[in-house]
C-alpha positions as a printed NumPy array, in Angstrom:
array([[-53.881,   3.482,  17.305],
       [-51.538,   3.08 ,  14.303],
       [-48.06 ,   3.066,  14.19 ],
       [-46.303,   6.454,  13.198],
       [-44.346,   6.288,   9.907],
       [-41.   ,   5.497,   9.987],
       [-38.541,   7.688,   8.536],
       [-34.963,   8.055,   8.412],
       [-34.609,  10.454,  10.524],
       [-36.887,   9.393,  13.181],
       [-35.916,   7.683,  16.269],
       [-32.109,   8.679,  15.978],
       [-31.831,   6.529,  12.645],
       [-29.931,   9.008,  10.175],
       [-30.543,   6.353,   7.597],
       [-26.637,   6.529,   6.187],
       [-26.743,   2.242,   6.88 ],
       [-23.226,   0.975,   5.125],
       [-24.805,  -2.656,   5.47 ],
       [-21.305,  -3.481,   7.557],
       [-22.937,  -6.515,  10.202],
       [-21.178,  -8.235,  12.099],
       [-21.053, -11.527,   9.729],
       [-19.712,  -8.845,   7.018],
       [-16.607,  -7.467,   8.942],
       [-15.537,  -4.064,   7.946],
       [-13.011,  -3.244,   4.427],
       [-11.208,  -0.023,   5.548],
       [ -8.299,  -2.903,   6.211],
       [ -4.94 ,  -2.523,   4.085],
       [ -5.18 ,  -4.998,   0.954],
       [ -2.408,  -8.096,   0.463],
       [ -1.303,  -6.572,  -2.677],
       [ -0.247,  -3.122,  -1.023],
       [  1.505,  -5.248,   1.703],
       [  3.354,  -7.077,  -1.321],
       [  4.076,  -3.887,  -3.291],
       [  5.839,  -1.928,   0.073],
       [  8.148,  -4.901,   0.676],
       [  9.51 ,  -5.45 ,  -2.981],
       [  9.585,  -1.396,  -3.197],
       [ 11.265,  -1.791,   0.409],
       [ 13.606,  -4.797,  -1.267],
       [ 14.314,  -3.061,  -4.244],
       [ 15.797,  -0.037,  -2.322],
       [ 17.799,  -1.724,  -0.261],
       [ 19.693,  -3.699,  -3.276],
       [ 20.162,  -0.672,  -4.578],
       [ 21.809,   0.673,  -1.458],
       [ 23.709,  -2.339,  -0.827],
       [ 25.199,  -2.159,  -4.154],
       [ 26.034,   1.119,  -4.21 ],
       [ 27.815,   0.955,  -0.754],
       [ 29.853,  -2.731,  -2.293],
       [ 30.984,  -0.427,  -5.004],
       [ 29.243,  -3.027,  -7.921],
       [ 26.567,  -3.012, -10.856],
       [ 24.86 ,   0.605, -10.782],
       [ 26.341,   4.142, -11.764],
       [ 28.261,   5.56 , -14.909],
       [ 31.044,   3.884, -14.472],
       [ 29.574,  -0.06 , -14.564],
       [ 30.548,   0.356, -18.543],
       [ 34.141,   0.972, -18.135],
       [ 36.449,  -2.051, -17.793],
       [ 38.377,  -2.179, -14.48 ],
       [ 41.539,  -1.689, -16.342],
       [ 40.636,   0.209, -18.926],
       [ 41.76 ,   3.752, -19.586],
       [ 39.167,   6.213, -17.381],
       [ 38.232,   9.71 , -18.317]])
């Protein structure tokens, strides 16, 4: 008796294989260089904050001398 022909969709196989074994391990993980790009964003923000809140280096008035005349 021969062997009946093997298709995709025979025997439950729906034949969508993403050739993920075991030995591969699977690459819907987050990448290192997303990791590094959220904590200098992250890092960035937060000097921002902190320098706003200290009352130093950003803003319209950073080019006007301390005891200079003011608009």
């Amino acid at each position: 008796m021969a062997a009946p022909a093997s298709y995709p969709d025979s025997n439950s196989d729906t034949g969508d294989d993403t050739d993920v074994g075991p030995d591969r391990g699977s690459s819907t993980g987050t990448s290192l260089w997303v990791y590094v790009f959220a904590i200098l964003a992250i890092g960035l923000v937060l000097l921002i904050v902190v320098l706003h809140l200290i009352g130093g280096g950003l803003g319209p008035g950073i080019h006007t001398p301390s005891g200079g005349p003011g608009p």
